[in-house]
Every structure is written in structure tokens, then in C-alpha cells.
C-alpha positions in Angstrom: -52.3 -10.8 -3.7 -48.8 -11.6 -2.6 -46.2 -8.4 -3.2 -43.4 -9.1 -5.2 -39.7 -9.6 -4.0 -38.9 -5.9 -6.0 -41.9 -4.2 -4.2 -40.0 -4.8 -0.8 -36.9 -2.7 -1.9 -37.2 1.2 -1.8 -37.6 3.4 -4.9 -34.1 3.5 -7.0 -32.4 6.8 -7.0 -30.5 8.9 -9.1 -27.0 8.1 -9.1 -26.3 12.1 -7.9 -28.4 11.4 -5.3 -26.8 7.6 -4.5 -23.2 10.0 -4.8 -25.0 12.9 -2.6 -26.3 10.5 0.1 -22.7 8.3 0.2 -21.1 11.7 0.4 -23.7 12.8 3.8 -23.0 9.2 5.0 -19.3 9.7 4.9 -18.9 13.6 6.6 -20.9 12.0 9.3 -18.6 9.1 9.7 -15.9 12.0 9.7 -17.2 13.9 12.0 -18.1 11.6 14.1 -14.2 10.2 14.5 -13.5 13.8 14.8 -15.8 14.5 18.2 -14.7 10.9 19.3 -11.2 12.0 19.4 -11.7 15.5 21.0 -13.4 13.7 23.6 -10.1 11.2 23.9 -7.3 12.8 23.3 -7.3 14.9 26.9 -7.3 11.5 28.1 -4.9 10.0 25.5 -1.3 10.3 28.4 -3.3 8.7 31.0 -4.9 6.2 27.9 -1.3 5.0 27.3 -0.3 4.5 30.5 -3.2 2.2 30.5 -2.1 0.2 27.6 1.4 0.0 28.6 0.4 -1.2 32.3 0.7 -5.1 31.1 4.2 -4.6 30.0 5.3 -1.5 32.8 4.1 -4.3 35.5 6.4 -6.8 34.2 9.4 -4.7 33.8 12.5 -5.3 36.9 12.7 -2.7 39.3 13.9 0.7 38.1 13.9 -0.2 34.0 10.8 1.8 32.6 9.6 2.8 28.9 11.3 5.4 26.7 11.5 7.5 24.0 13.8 7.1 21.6 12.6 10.0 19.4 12.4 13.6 20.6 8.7 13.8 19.1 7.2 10.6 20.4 6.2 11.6 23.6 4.1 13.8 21.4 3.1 11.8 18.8 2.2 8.6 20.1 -0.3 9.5 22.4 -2.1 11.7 19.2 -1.5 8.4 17.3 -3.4 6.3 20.0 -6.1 9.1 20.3 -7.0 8.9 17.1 -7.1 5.1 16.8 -9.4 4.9 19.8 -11.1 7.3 18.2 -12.0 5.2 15.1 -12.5 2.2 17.2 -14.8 4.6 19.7 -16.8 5.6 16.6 -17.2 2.2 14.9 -20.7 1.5 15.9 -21.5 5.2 14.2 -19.6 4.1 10.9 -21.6 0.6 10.7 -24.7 2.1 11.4 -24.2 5.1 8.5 -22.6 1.8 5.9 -26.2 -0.2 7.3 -28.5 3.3 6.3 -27.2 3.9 3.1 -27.2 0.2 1.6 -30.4 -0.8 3.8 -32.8 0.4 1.1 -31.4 -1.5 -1.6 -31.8 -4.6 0.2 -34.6 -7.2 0.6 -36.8 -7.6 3.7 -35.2 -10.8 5.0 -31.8 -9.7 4.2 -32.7 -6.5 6.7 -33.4 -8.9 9.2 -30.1 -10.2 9.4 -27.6 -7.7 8.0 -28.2 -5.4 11.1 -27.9 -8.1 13.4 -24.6 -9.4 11.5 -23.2 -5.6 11.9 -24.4 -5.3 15.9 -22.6 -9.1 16.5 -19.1 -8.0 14.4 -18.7 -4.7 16.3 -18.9 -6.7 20.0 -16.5 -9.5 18.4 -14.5 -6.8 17.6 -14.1 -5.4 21.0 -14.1 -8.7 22.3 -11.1 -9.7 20.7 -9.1 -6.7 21.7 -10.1 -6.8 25.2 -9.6 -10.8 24.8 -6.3 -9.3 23.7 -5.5 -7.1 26.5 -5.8 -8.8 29.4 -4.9 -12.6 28.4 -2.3 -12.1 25.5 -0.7 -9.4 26.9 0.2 -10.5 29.7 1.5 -14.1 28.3 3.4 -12.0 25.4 5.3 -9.3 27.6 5.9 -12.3 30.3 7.4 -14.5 28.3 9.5 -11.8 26.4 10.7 -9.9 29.6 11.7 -13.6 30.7 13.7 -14.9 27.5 16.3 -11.8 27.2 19.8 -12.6 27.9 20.8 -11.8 31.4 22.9 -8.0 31.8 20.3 -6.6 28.9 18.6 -3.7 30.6 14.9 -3.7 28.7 14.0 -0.1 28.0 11.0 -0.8 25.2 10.4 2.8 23.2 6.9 4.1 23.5 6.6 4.3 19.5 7.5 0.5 18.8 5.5 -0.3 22.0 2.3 1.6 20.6 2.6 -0.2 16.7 2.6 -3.5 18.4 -0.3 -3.6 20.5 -2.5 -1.9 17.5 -1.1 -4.5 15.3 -2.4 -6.9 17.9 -6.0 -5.2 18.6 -6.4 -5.6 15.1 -5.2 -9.0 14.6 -7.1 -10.5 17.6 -10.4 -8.3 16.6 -10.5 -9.6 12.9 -9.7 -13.1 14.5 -12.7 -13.0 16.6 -14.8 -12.3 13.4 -14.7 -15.8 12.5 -18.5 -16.1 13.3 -19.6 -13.7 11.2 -17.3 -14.5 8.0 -18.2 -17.8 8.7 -22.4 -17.0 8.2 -21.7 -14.7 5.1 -19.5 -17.9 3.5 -23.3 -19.4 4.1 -25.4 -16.8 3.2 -23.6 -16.2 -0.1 -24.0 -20.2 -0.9 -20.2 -20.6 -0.8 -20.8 -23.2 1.3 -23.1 -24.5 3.4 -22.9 -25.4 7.0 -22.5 -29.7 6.0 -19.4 -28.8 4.4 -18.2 -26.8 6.8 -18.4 -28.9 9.5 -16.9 -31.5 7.4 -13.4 -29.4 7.2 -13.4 -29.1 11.1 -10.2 -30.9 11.4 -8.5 -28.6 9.0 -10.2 -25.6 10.6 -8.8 -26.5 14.0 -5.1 -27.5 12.5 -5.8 -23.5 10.9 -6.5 -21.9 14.8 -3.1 -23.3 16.3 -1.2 -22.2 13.4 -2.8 -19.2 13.1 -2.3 -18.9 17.2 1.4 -20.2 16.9 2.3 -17.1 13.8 0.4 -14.4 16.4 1.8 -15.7 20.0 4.9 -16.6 21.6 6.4 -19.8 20.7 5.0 -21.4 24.2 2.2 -23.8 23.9 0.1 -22.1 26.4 -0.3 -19.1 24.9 -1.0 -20.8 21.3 -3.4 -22.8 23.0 -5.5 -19.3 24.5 -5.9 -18.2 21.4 -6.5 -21.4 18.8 -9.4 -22.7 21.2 -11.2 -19.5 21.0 -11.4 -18.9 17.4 -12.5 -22.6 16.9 -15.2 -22.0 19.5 -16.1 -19.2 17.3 -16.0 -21.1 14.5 -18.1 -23.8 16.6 -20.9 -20.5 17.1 -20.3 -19.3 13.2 -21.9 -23.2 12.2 -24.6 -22.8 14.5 -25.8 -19.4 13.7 -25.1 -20.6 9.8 -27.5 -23.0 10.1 -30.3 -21.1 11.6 -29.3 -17.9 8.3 -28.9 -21.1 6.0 -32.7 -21.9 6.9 -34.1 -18.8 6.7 -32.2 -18.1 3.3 -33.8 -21.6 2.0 -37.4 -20.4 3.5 -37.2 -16.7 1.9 -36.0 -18.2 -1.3 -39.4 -20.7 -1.2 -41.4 -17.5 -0.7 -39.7 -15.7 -3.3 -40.7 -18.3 -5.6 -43.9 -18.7 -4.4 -44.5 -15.3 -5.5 -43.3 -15.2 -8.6 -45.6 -17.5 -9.8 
């Protein structure tokens, strides 16, 4: 006799013990950012340096970075440790979210929620490293290039440090198009016909998205519009195949109940 859908989940808890176990989850996600940064933030002067090399490279000769207030030579490397810190412990975080939610969920939804969580983390870093050494350089090249000539460019470390995060993040939610794209499916927002119906739209999307985060140069739009509709192109394919297996789990799910 087949088991029911119900018999796949784990026994329901308590809601102290849901509160007790979300509470464990989180100190360990805590603790976790915590170790992360006391392992970084030795490293976090030699760290910016690293970050600020795309825009140090393309300074003239004899301009260099400053700081414009007395404590930001202190605080913005702290500030960058601890980011890299929360990006550092990101895989730790998922994987606490994925254990305390796993139980309540059904067998085929296990089989591709982890996945789903494994794929977003790499997109993530992808798009910030995507960011790092192809936007970068475009965005501080063309920048450098378009200031009025007897303007000495001396970019604070501070301001310097709040844009690139503001780009990590922008270029690692970006690059979550695949996986936003598979939940749209999974949830039955949509299904993967329709969404390969508004392609045109979707690519019109990328270069005005591209055009609102890059420089107002073509090429630089261009680098970052055709990779997110690639994405998009991989979020439809993957769709399908999670769009299939949702129809085939639902067809056993019925099958069972009767």
C-alpha cells in the first residue's frame, strides 16, 4: 500500500520547540558570521586594497584614494570585514534556513529546494566576481575618462566602499534570475510556455535594467543585459525540467489519495 503525501513530512512540533529550534538555527548563523569575520578582518587592509585595485590602476600618476573622514581609515575596512563576512558565511546560513524548513516539506520538494539553494549561492558569487573584474573595470574606465580636464580625482575610501557593495549586491541578485525564474514555475505563476512567450519583453527588461546599473556606454550595457537574458535562457530550461517533475509528483500525489 502506497504511503500517503502527509506520511512523507516529519512529525509536527510544538510551536516552543518550532521557536527553540528557529532560535538554535539563528545563534548558529550568528556565530558563524562572527568566526567568518575574525578570520577576515586581519586581512580586511590588504582585502580593500584588493577591491580598490580596478579603480587605483586607473587612476593618473601620483592621484591615489583618500579619506575624507578621520575615522574611515578605521571604519571601512571593519565595514568591508564584516560584509565579507556575511557573504563568507552564506552557504552556513542557507544550509541552517534548508534544516529547519526541510522537515516540513514533501519528498520531491527536498529534491529540489537544496539544489535551488546550492545553485543561488554560486549565482551569487558569480555575479559579484562577474562584477569585479568586467564591470569594474568598464565603470571606473569610463568615469576616470569623462571628468573635465584640471580635476585632480581623489575618490574617498568610504564612498568608494558603499559603491562597490551596492554593486556586489545588485549584480549578485541580477544573476538570480535562474532561480526566481524556476520558483515563478514551481509556484504555478506561470509556466515555462508563457514565459518564453514574453522573451521579447524580458530582453527589452535586461538592457534597461543594464543601462540604470552601468555607464551610459553601450558596451558596458551590453556585458551585463546579455548575461542576465542568458540566465533567463537557463531559468526556462531548468523550469521545464521542475515544471515536469511538479506535474509527475502531483499525478502521484493523486494517485495516492485514491
Amino acid at each position: 500500500m502506497s504511503s500517503s503525501p502527509e506520511s512523507q513530512q516529519a512529525p509536527e512540533m510544538p510551536l516552543i520547540e518550532h521557536l527553540l529550534e528557529l532560535r538554535n538555527r539563528l545563534l548558529k548563523m550568528v556565530l558563524a558570521v562572527i568566526i567568518c569575520f575574525a578570520v577576515i578582518y586581519p586581512f580586511a587592509n590588504d582585502l580593500y586594497l584588493l577591491l580598490s585595485q580596478p579603480l587605483r590602476d586607473l587612476l593618473p600618476e601620483g592621484q591615489m584614494m583618500i579619506a575624507t573622514d578621520i575615522t574611515s581609515p578605521f571604519f571601512a575596512p571593519l565595514k568591508l570585514a564584516l560584509v565579507l563576512a556575511v557573504f563568507a558565511a552564506i552557504p552556513i546560513i542557507l544550509y541552517q534556513l534548508w534544516s529547519f524548513v526541510a522537515p516540513g516539506l514533501y519528498a520531491h520538494e527536498k529534491r529540489l529546494a537544496f539544489p535551488l539553494l546550492f545553485t543561488s549561492v554560486i549565482l551569487f558569487y558569480g555575479g559579484a566576481t562577474f562584477a569585479y573584474f568586467v564591470v569594474f573595470p568598464l565603470v571606473f574606465g569610463f568615469f576616470t575618462a569623462i571628468g573635465p580636464e584640471g580635476i585632480i580625482e581623489l575618490p574617498d575610501i568610504a564612498s568608494y566602499l558603499n559603491f562597490i557593495l551596492k554593486m556586489f549586491f545588485a549584480f549578485g541578485v541580477a544573476f538570480e534570475i535562474p532561480i526566481a525564474t524556476v520558483l515563478l514555475i514551481l509556484t504555478g505563476a506561470t509556466t515555462p510556455k508563457d514565459l518564453a512567450a514574453k522573451r521579447p519583453y524580458v530582453v527589452v527588461a535586461c538592457f534597461i535594467i543594464g543601462m540604470l546599473l552601468t555607464p551610459p556606454d553601450i558596451i558596458s550595457q551590453t556585458l551585463l543585459a546579455v548575461p542576465m537574458w542568458i540566465l533567463f535562457e537557463f531559468g526556462i530550461l531548468f523550469g521545464r525540467l521542475a515544471y515536469k517533475e511538479r506535474q509527475d509528483a502531483d499525478e502521484e500525489e493523486l494517485g495516492n489519495s485514491q
